[in-house]
MDTraj code that builds the backbone (N, CA, C; nanometers):
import mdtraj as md
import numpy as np

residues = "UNK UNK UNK UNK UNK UNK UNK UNK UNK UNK UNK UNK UNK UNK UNK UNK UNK UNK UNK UNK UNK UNK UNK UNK UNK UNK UNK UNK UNK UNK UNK UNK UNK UNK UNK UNK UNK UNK UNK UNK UNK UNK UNK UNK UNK UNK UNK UNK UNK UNK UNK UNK UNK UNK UNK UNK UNK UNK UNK UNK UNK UNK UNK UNK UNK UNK UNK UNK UNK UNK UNK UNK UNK UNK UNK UNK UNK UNK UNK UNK UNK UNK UNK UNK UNK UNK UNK".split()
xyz = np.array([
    [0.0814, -0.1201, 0.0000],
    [0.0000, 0.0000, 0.0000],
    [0.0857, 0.1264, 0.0000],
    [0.2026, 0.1115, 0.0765],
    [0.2692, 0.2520, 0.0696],
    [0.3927, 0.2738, -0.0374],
    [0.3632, 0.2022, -0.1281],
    [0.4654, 0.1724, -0.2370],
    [0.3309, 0.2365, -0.3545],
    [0.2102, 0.1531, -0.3725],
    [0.1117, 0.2776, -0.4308],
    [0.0975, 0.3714, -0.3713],
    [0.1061, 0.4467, -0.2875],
    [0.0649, 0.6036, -0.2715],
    [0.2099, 0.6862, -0.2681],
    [0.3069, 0.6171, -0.2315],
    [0.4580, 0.6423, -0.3063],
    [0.4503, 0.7030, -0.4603],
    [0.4257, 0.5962, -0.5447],
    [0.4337, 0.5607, -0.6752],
    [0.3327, 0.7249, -0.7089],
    [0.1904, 0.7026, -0.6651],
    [0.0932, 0.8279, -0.6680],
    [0.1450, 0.9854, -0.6437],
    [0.2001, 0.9548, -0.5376],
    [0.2788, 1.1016, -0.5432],
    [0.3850, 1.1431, -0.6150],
    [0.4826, 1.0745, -0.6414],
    [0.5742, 1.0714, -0.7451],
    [0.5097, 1.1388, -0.8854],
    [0.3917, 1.0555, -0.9334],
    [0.3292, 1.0848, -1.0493],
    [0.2618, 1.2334, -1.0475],
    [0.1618, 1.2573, -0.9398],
    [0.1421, 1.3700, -0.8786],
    [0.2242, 1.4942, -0.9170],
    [0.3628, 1.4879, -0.8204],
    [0.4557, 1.5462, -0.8459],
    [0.5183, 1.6064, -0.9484],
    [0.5509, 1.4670, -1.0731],
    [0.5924, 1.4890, -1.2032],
    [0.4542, 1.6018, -1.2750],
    [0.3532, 1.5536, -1.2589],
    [0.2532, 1.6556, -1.3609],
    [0.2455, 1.8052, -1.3210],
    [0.3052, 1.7794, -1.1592],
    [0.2827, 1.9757, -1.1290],
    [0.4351, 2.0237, -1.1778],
    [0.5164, 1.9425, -1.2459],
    [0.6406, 1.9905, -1.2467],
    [0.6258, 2.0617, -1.4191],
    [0.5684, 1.9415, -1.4512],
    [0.5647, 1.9687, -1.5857],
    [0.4576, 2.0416, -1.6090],
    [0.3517, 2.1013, -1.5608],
    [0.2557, 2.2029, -1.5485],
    [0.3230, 2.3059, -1.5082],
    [0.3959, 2.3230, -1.4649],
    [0.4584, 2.4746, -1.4009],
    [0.5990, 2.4477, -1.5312],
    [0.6690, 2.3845, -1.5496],
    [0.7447, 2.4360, -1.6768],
    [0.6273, 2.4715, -1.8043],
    [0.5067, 2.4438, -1.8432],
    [0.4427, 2.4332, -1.9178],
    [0.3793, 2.6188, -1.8881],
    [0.3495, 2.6242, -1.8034],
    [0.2840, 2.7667, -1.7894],
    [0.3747, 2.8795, -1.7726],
    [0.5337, 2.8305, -1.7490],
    [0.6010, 2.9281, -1.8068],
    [0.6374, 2.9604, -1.9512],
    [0.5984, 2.8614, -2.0269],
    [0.6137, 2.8719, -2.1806],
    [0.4818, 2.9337, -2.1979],
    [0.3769, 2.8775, -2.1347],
    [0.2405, 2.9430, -2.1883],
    [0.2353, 3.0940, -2.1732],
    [0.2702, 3.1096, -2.0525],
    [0.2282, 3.2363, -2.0070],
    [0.3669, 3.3559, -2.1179],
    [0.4394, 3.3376, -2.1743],
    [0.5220, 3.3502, -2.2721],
    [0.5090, 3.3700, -2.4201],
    [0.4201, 3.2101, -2.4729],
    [0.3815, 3.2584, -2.5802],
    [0.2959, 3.2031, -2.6244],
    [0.2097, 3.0908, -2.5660],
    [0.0591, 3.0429, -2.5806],
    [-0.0348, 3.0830, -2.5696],
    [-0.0477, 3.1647, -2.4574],
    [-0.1458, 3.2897, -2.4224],
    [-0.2149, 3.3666, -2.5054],
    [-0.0734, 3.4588, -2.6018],
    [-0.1787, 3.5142, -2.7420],
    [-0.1999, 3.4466, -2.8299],
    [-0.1382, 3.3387, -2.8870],
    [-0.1953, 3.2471, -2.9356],
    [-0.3744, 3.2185, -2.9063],
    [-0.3851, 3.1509, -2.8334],
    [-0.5075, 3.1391, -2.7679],
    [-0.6178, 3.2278, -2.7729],
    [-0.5901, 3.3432, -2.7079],
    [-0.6617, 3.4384, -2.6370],
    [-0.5959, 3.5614, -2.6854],
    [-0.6011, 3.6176, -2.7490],
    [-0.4995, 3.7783, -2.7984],
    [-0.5480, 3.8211, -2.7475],
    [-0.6572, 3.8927, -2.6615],
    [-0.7210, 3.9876, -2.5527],
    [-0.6258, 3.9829, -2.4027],
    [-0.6598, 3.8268, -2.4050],
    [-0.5880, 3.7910, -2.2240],
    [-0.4256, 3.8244, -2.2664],
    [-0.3598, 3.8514, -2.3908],
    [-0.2159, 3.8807, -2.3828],
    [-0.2169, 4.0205, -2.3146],
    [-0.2978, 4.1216, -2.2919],
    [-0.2848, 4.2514, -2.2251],
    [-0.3258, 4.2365, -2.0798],
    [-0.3032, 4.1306, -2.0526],
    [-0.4145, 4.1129, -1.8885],
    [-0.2702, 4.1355, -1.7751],
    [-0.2726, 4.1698, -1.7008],
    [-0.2256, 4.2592, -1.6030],
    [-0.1575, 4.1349, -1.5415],
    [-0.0025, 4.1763, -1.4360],
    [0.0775, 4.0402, -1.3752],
    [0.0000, 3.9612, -1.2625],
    [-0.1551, 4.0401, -1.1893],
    [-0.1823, 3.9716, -1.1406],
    [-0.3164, 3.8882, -1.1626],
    [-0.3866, 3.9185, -1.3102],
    [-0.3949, 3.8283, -1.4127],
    [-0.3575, 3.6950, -1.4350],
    [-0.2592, 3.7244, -1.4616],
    [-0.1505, 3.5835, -1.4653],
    [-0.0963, 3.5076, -1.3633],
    [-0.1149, 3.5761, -1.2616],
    [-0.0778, 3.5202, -1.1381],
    [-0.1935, 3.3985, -1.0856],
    [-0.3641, 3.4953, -1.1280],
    [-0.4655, 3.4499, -1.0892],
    [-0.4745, 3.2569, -1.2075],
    [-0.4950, 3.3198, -1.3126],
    [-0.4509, 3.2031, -1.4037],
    [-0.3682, 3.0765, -1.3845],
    [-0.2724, 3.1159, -1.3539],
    [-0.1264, 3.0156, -1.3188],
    [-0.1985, 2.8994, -1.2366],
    [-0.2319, 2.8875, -1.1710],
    [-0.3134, 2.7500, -1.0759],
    [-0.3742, 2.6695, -1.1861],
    [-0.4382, 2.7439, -1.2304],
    [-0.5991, 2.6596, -1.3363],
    [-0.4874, 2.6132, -1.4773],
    [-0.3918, 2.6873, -1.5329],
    [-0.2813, 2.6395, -1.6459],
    [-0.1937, 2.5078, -1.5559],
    [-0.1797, 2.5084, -1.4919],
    [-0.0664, 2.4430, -1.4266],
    [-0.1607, 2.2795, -1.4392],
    [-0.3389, 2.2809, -1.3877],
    [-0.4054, 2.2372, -1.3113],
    [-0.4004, 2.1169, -1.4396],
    [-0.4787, 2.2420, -1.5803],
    [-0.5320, 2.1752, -1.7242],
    [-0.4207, 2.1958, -1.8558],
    [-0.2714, 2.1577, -1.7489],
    [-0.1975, 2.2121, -1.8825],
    [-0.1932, 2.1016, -1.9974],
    [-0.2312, 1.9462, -1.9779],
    [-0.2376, 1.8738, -2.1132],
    [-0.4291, 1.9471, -2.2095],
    [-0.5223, 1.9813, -2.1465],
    [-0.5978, 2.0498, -2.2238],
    [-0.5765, 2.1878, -2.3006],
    [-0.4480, 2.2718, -2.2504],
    [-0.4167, 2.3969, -2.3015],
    [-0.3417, 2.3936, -2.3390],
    [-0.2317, 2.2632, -2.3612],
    [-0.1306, 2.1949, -2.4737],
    [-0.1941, 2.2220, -2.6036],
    [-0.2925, 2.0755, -2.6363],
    [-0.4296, 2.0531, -2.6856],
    [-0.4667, 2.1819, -2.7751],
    [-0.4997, 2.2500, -2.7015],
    [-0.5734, 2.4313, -2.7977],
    [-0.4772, 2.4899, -2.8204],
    [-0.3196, 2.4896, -2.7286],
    [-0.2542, 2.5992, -2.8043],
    [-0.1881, 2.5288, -2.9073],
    [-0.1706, 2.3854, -2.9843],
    [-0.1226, 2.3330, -3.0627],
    [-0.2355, 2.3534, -3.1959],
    [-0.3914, 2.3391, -3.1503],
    [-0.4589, 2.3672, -3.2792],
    [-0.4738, 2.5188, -3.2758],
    [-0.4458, 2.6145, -3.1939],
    [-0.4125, 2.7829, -3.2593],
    [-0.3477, 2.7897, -3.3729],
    [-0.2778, 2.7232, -3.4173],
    [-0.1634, 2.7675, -3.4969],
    [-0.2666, 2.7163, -3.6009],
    [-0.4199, 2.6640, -3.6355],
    [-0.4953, 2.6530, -3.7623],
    [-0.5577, 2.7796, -3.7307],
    [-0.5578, 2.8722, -3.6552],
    [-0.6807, 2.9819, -3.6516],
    [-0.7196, 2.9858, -3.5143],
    [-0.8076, 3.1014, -3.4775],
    [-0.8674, 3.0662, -3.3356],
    [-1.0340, 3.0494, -3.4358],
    [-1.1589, 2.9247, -3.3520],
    [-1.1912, 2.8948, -3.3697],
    [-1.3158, 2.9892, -3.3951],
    [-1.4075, 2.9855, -3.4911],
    [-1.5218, 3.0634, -3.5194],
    [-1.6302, 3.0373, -3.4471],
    [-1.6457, 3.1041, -3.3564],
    [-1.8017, 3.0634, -3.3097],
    [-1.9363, 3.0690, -3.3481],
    [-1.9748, 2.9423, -3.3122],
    [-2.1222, 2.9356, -3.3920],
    [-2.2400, 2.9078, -3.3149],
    [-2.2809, 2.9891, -3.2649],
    [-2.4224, 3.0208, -3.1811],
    [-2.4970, 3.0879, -3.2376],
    [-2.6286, 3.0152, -3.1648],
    [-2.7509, 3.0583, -3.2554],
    [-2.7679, 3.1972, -3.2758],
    [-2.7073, 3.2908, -3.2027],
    [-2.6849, 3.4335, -3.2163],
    [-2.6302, 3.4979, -3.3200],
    [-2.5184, 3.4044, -3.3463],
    [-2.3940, 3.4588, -3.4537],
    [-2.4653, 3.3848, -3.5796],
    [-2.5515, 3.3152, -3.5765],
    [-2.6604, 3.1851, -3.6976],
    [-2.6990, 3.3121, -3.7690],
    [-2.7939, 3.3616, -3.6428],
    [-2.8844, 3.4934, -3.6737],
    [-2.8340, 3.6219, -3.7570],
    [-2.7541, 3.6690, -3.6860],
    [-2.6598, 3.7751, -3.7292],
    [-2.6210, 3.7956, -3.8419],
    [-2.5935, 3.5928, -3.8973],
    [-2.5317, 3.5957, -4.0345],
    [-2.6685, 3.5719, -4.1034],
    [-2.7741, 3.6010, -4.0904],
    [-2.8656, 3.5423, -4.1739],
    [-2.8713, 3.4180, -4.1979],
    [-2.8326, 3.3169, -4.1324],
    [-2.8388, 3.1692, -4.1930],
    [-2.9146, 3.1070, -4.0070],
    [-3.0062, 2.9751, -4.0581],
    [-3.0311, 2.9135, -3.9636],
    [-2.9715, 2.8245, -3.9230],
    [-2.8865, 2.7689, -4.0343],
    [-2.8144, 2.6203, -3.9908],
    [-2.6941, 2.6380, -3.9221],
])
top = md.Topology()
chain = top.add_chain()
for i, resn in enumerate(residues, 1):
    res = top.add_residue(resn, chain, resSeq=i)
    for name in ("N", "CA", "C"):
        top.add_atom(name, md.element.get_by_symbol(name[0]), res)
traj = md.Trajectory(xyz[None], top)
């Protein structure tokens, strides 16, 4: 038993390591990628952020690897409307 929760923390460990090297690259140059608004957001902005990047950094891997096709068009029934189309 204490060889799994050994093993658990170890693993634990490794993902906040590599989440915190990861959100110093993000917070660097994934950010505008992503989000070009949040690139003007203030150091304690980023400060606030840093937990939740660190938390979901294989999901914000993920999006900042498909940025580089575009940031994505949104399509709500609002923006349907707007454009004149229903579908």
């Amino acid at each position: 038993m204490e060889g799994l929760i050994a093993w658990g923390l170890t693993g634990l460990g490794a993902y906040l390591v590599l989440g915190l090297l990861f959100a110093v690259a993000f917070h660097w140059r994934g950010l505008r990628r992503i989000d070009p608004s949040a690139e003007r957001g203030t150091w304690g902005f980023r400060v606030l952020v840093t937990p939740g990047i660190v938390a979901l950094w294989p999901v914000l891997w993920r999006r900042w690897a498909h940025a580089a096709d575009g940031l994505p068009e949104e399509n709500s029934a609002h923006r349907r409307a707007a454009r004149g189309s229903a579908s």
